[in-house]
C-alpha positions in Angstrom: 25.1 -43.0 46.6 21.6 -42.2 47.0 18.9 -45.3 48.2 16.6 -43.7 45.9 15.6 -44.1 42.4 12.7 -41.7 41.5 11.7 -41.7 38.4 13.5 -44.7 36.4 10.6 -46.9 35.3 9.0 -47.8 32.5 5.8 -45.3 33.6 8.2 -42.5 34.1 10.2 -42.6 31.0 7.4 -43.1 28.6 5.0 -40.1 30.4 8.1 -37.8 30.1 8.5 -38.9 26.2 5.0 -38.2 25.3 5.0 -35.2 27.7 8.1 -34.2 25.6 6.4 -34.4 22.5 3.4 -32.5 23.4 5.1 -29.6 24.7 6.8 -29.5 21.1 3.8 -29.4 19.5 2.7 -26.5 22.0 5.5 -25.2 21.3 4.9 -25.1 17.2 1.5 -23.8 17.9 3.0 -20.6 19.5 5.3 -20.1 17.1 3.3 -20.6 14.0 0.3 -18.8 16.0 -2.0 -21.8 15.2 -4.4 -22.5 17.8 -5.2 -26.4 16.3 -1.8 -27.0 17.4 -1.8 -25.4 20.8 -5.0 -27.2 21.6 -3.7 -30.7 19.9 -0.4 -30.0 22.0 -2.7 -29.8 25.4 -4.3 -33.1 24.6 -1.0 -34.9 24.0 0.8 -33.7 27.4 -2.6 -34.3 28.7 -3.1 -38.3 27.4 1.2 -38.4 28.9 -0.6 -37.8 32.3 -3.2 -40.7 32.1 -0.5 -43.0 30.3 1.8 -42.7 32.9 -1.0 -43.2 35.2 -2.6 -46.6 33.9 1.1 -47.6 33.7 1.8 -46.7 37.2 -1.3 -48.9 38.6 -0.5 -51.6 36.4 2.8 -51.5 38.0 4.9 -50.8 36.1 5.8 -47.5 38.0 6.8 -47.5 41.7 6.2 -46.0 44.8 8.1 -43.0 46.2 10.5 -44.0 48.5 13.7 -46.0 49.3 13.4 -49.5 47.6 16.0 -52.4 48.1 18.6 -52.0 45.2 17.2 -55.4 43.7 14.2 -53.3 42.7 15.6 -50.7 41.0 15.6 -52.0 37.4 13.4 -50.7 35.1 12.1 -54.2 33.6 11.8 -54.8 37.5 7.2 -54.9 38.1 6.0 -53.9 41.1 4.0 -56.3 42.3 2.5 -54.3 45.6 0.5 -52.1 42.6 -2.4 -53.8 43.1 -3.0 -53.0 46.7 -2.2 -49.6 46.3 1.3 -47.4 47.9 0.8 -45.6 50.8 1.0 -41.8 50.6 0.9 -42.5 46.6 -1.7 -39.5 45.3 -2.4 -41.4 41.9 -3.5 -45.1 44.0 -5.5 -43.1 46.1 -7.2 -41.4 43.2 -7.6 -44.9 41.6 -9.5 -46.2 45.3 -5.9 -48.1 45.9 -4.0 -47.7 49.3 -6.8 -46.0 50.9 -5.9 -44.3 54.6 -6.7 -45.7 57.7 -7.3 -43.3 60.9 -5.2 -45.2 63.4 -6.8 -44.1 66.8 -6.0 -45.5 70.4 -8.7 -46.9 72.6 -9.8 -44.6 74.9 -8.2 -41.1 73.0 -10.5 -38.9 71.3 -11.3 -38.6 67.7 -10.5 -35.2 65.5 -14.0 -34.5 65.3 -15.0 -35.0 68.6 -12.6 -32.8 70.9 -14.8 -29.8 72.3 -12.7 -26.1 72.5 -12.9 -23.7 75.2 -15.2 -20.8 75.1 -11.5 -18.8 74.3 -10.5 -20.7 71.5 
């Protein structure tokens, strides 16, 4: 059995529904060649991105990653949300869980390390 659960949280299931319905109504719009539809189908897979988003810092999504099985429930919050999860793209775009350059005293930074005249 797999230690992760991807996916199974309140954020995920209810971006996926209103994703689902949008592509329908995209869908529709192609058919019936009606470019209202189309356009109002965009908007609603659109608004399932920033749903799932404000859900997932409110936390009620979860981090990517192996989680102790007492925290895979879907009523389950996560409660580390707040302070962002590390290598999470959607924290970082909210300012959350910023990265830290971890660099040992006396090594150089990135920026710093001069090349050879043949590099």
């Amino acid at each position: 059995m797999s230690l992760y659960d991807e996916g199974h949280t309140i954020a995920g299931w209810t971006g996926t529904g209103i994703a689902a319905v949008g592509s329908g109504v995209v869908g529709l719009g192609v058919c019936t060649v009606s470019v209202p539809a189309l356009v109002g189908g965009l908007v609603i897979v659109g608004v399932s991105v920033l749903v799932t988003w404000a859900l997932h810092l409110s936390g009620w999504g979860k981090p990517p990653g192996v989680r102790p099985r007492e925290r895979w429930g879907m009523r389950v919050r996560d409660t580390e949300a707040r302070q962002g999860h590390p290598g999470c793209v959607g924290c970082r775009l909210a300012g959350r869980g910023r990265r830290t350059e971890i660099v040992a005293p006396g090594e150089p930074r990135a920026e710093s390390v001069s090349l050879s005249a043949v590099e």
